[in-house]
C-alpha positions in Angstrom: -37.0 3.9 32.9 -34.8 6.8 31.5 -33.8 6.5 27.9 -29.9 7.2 27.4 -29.4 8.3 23.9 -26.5 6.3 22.2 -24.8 9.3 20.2 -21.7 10.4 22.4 -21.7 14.0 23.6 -19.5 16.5 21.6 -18.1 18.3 24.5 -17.0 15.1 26.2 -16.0 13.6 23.0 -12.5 13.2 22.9 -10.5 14.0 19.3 -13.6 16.7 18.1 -12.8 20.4 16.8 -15.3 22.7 18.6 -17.6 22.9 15.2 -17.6 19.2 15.4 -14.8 18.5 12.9 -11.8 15.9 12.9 -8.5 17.0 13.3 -6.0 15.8 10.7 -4.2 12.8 12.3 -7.0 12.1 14.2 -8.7 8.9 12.0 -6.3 6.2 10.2 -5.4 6.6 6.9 -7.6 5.0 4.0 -6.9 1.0 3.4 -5.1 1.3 0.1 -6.4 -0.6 -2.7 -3.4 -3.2 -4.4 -4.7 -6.2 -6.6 -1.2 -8.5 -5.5 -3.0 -7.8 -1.6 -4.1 -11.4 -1.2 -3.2 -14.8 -1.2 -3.3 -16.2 -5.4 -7.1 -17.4 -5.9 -7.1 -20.5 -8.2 -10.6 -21.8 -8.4 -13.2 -19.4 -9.9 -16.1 -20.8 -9.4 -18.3 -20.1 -12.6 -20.5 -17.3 -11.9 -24.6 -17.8 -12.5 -26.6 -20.2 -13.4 -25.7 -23.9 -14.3 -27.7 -25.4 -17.2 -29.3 -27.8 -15.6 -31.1 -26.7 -12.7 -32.6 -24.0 -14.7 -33.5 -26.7 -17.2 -35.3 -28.1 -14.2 -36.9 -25.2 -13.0 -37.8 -24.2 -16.5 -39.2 -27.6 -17.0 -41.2 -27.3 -13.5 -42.7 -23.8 -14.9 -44.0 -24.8 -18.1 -45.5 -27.9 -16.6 -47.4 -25.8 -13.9 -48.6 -23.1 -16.4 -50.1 -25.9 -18.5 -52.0 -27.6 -16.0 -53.6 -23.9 -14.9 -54.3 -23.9 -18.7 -55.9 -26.7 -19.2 -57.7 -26.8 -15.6 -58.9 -23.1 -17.2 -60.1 -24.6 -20.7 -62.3 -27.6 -18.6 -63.9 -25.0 -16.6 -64.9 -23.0 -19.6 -66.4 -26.0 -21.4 
């Protein structure tokens, strides 16, 4: 099985200066950047956490870290 590179050849490559460089005209122009671009957003959801899942988590780790604890502190005695 022959392998067939992927990367197009520059002297068959259409729109390439001899050094390998784009003529001007050649790519599109850049998308310009306008804030009024899209449609009005009017729900934001609220960005991070909500209280009370991390409550809930936070609850969850302090419960597991004081079961290792004390499953530690039986061991030792």
């Amino acid at each position: 099985m022959t392998h067939i590179s992927p990367d197009p050849e520059p002297e068959r490559t259409t729109g390439l200066e001899p050094g390998g460089g784009v003529p001007p005209g050649e790519t599109p122009p850049a998308e310009s950047s306008m804030p009024e671009a899209g449609p009005q957003e009017v729900h934001n959801p609220a960005k991070g956490w909500a209280k009370a899942p991390l409550t809930i988590i936070l609850v969850l780790v302090v419960l597991v870290a004081a079961f290792f604890l004390a499953y530690a502190l039986a061991m030792i005695l």
